[in-house]
N, C-alpha and C positions, 0 to 999 in steps of 0.2 A: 590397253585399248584406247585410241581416238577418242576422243568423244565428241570434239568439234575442230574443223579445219576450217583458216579462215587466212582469204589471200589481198592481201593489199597491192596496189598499183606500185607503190616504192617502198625504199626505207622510213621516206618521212610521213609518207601516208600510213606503214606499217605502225609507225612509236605514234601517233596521234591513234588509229583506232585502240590501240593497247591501253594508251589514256587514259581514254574512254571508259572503255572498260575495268578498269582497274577501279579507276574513281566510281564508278558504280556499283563494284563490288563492295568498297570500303562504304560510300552513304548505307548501303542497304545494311554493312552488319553494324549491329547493336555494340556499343563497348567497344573495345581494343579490338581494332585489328591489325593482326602480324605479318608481314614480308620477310620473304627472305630472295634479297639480292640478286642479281648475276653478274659476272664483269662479261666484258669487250665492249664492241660497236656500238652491237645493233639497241643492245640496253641502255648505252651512254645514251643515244639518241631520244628514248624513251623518258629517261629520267631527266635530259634538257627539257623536254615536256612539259612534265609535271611540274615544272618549277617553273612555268613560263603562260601563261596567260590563256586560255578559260581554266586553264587546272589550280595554277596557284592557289586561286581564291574560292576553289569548291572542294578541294581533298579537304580531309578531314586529320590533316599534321599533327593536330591537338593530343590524338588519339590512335595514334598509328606508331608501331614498334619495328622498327629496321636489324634484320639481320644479314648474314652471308651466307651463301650456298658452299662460297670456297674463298680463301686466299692464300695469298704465293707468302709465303715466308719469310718478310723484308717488310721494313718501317711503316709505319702510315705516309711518310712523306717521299716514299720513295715513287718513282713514276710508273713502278708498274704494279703499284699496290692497288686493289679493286675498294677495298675504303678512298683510296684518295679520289679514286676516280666517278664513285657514288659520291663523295661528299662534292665533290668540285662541281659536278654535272647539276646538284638535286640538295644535298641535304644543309651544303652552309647558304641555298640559295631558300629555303624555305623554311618555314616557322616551326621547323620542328624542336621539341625539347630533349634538351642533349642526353639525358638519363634514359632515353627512350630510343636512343640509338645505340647497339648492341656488336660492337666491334669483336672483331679475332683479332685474340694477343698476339702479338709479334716482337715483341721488346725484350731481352733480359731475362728468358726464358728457352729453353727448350724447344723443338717443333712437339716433340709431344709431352711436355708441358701445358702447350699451347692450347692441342687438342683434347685432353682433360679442361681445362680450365674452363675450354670454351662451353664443352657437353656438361658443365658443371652449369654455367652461363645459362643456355638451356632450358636444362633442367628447372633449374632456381623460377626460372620464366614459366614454364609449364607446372609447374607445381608439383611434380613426380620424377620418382625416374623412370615410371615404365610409361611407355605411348600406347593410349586406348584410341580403339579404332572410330569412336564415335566420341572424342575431343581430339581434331585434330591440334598440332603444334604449331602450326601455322593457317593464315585462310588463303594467303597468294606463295605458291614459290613461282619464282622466274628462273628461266632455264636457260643457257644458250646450247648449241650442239654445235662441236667441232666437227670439223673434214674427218676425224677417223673414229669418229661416232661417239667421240665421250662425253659426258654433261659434267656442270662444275667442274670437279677434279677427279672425276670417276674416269680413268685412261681403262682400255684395254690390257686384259692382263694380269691389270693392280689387284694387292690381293685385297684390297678395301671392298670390291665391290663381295667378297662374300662377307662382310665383316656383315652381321644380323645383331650382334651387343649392345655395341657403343655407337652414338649415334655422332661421333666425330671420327677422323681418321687421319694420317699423314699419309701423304702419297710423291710421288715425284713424276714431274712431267714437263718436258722438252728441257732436263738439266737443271727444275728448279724443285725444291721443294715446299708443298703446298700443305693447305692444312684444308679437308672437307667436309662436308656433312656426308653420313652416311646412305644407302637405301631405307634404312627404318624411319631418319629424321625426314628426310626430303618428301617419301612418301606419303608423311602422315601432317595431309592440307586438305582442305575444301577446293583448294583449287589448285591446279599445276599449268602451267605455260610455256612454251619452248617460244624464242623468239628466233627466227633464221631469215636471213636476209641475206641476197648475191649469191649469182648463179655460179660459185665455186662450192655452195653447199647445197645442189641441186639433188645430186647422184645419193649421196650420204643421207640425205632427207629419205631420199624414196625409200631407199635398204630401212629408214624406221620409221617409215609409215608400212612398210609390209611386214614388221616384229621380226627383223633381225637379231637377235638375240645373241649373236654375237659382238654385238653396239651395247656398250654400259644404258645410253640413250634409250635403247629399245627394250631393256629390262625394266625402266620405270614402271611403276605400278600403284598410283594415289589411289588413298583410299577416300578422295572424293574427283571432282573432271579434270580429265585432261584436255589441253588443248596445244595444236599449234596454229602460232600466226606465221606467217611467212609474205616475204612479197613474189613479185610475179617472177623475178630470175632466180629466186630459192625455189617454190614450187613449179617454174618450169611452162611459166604460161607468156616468157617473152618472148617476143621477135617471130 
């Protein structure tokens, strides 16, 4: 279920209200709190944000632990890797301590290698291996949603999306193979947020705001708020 929709004028009005908010979730919680990632766009834009003036110097970096919802299975330096592109946008631009950023292996290993290691990563971080529904493992996930409904690396089809175990998975999608967090991990936040932006992710948006269920996207189910933000030619309020 929804539980809050919220439409920005653009993209860059979109990644400043998310700001916002973001940084207001992390002042108000006490101790560590965790993120986990999204690549493309409309994130990049978001994360130039925060690493850029009134945010800079009000997030709480000191105290904040970065992870990943998914990444593609290729280098950190490589151009389409979602570390390079969180770190270039946000994380070598601000004061964060480097033992508190929480990368997915890609080196010298296996893809599911990778994805052990990582739910091992995790793990080690939550301090268990089973996820209780009143601690969540994260307080923010960031979401994007693709044109054919999937979030992270959750595609149609894949048999990840029944994986309920492991709270990582390998998947493959558009020819590459990816390494992602599961239903169980992604789920278990205080908070969830889909970011959509441009009127090519109009149609796709509405199929999961009406619980298409056929959308990996539309199966999400946090067991704290969900929300999306979108601007006006995602949600369909231009022109």
């Amino acid at each position: 279920m929804i539980v809050a929709f919220d439409v920005s004028l653009d993209a860059e009005a979109l990644a400043e209200r998310v700001a916002r908010w973001m940084t207001g979730l992390a002042l108000a919680k006490d101790g560590i709190f965790a993120v986990a990632l999204s690549g493309g766009s409309t994130p990049r834009a978001l994360y130039r944000m925060l690493a850029g003036p009134p945010f800079l110097n009000a997030f709480p970096w000191d105290r904040t632990h970065w992870f990943w919802g998914d990444e593609r299975f290729v280098p950190h330096s490589d151009a389409m890797s979602n570390f390079r592109m969180a770190s270039e946008a946000m994380l070598a631009r601000a004061p964060v301590p480097p033992d508190q950023i929480h990368a997915v292996p890609t080196v010298g290993i296996t893809p599911g290698e990778a994805a052990r290691q990582y739910e091992s990563e995790l793990q080690k971080f939550y301090g268990s291996q089973s996820l209780l529904p009143a601690r969540p493992l994260f307080d923010l996930v960031l979401l994007g949603l693709g044109e054919d409904g999937h979030t992270a690396s959750l595609v149609p089809r894949s048999p990840a999306l029944n994986e309920r175990a492991h709270w990582t998975a390998v998947t493959e999608m558009a020819s590459q193979t990816r390494i992602t967090l599961t239903y169980p991990a992604l789920e278990s936040c205080a908070h969830a947020a889909f970011l959509v932006s441009g009127s090519s992710k109009h149609a796709i948006l509405q199929r999961v705001r009406a619980g298409d269920h056929d959308l990996p996207a539309a199966r999400l189910s946090p067991t704290g708020d969900l929300h999306v933000f979108a601007d006006d030619e995602a949600a369909g309020c231009a022109g």
